[in-house]
C-alpha positions as CSV (number, residue, x, y, z in Angstrom):
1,X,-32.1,56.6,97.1
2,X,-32.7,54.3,94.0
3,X,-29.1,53.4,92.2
4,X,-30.6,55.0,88.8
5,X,-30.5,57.9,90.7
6,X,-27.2,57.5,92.8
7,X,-25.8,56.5,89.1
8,X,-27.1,59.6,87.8
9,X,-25.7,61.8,90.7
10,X,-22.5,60.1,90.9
11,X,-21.9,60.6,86.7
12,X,-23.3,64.4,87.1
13,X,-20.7,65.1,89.6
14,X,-17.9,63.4,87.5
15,X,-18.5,65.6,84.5
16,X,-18.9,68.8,86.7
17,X,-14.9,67.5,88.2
18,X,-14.5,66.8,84.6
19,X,-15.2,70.2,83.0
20,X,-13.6,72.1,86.5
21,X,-10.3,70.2,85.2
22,X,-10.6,71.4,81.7
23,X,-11.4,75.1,82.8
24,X,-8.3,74.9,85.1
25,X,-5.4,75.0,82.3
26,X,-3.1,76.1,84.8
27,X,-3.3,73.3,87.2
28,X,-0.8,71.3,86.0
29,X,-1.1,67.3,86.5
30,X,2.3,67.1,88.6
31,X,0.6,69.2,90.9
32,X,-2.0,67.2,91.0
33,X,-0.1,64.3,91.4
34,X,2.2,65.6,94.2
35,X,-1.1,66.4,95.9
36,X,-3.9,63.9,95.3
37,X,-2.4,61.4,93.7
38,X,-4.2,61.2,90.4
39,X,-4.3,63.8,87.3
40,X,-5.7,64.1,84.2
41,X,-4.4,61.1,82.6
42,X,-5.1,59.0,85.7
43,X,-9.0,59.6,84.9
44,X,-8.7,59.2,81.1
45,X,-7.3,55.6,82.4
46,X,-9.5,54.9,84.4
47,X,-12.7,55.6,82.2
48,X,-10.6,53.8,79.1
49,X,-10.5,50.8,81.6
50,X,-14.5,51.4,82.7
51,X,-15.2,51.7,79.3
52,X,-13.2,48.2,77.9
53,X,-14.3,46.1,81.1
54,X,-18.0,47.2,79.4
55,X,-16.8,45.9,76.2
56,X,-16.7,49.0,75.1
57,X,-13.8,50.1,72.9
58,X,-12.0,52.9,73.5
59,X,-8.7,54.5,72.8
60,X,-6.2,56.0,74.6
61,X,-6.1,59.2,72.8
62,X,-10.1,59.4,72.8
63,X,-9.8,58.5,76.5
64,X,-7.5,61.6,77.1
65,X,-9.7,64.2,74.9
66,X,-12.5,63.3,77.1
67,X,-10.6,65.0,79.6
68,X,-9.0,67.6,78.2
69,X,-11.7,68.5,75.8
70,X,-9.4,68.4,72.8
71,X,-6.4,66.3,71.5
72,X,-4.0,65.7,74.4
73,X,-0.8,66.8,72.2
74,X,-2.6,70.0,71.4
75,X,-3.3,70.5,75.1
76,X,-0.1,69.7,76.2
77,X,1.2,72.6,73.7
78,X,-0.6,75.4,75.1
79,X,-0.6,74.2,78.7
80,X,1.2,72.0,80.4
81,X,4.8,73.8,81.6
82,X,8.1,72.0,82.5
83,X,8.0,70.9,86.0
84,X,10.1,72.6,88.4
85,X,13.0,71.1,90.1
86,X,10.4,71.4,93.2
87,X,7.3,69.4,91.5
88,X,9.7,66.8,90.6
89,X,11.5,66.3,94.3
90,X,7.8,66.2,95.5
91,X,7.0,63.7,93.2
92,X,9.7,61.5,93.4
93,X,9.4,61.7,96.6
94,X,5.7,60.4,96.8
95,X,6.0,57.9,93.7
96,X,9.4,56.4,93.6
């Protein structure tokens, strides 16, 4: 395979995990976080930084609407639910 096409594979499969993320409102990032290890705002981050190491200049808040298809403070709003005394243990427990 030619890496045009490996690039083209690899990006195709990023905005397919991309849209399954913003399709799945009730998966909420601690979850994701207790379980993988990265969340929403983990990728945003990471494509900001792809994005400025390119010279590209992006924002943080454009960074996060590319992921969840719409100002973050808006998705947050309808969304994203207090974490349980549960997710936070787990977390804690993972990250601190």
């Amino acid at each position: 395979m030619d890496d045009r096409t490996r690039i083209e594979l690899e990006a195709a499969a990023f905005r397919r995990l991309r849209d399954h993320l913003r399709e799945r409102t009730d998966v909420q990032n601690i979850d994701m976080m207790n379980l993988a290890g990265f969340c929403r705002n983990c990728l945003s981050r990471w494509w900001e930084e792809a994005a400025k190491e390119r010279g590209v200049e992006v924002t943080r808040e454009a960074a996060r609407e590319e992921f969840y298809g719409e100002p973050y403070d808006e998705w947050r709003a309808k969304h994203q639910t207090e974490a349980s005394a549960e997710q936070k243990a787990a977390f804690a427990k993972a990250h601190g």
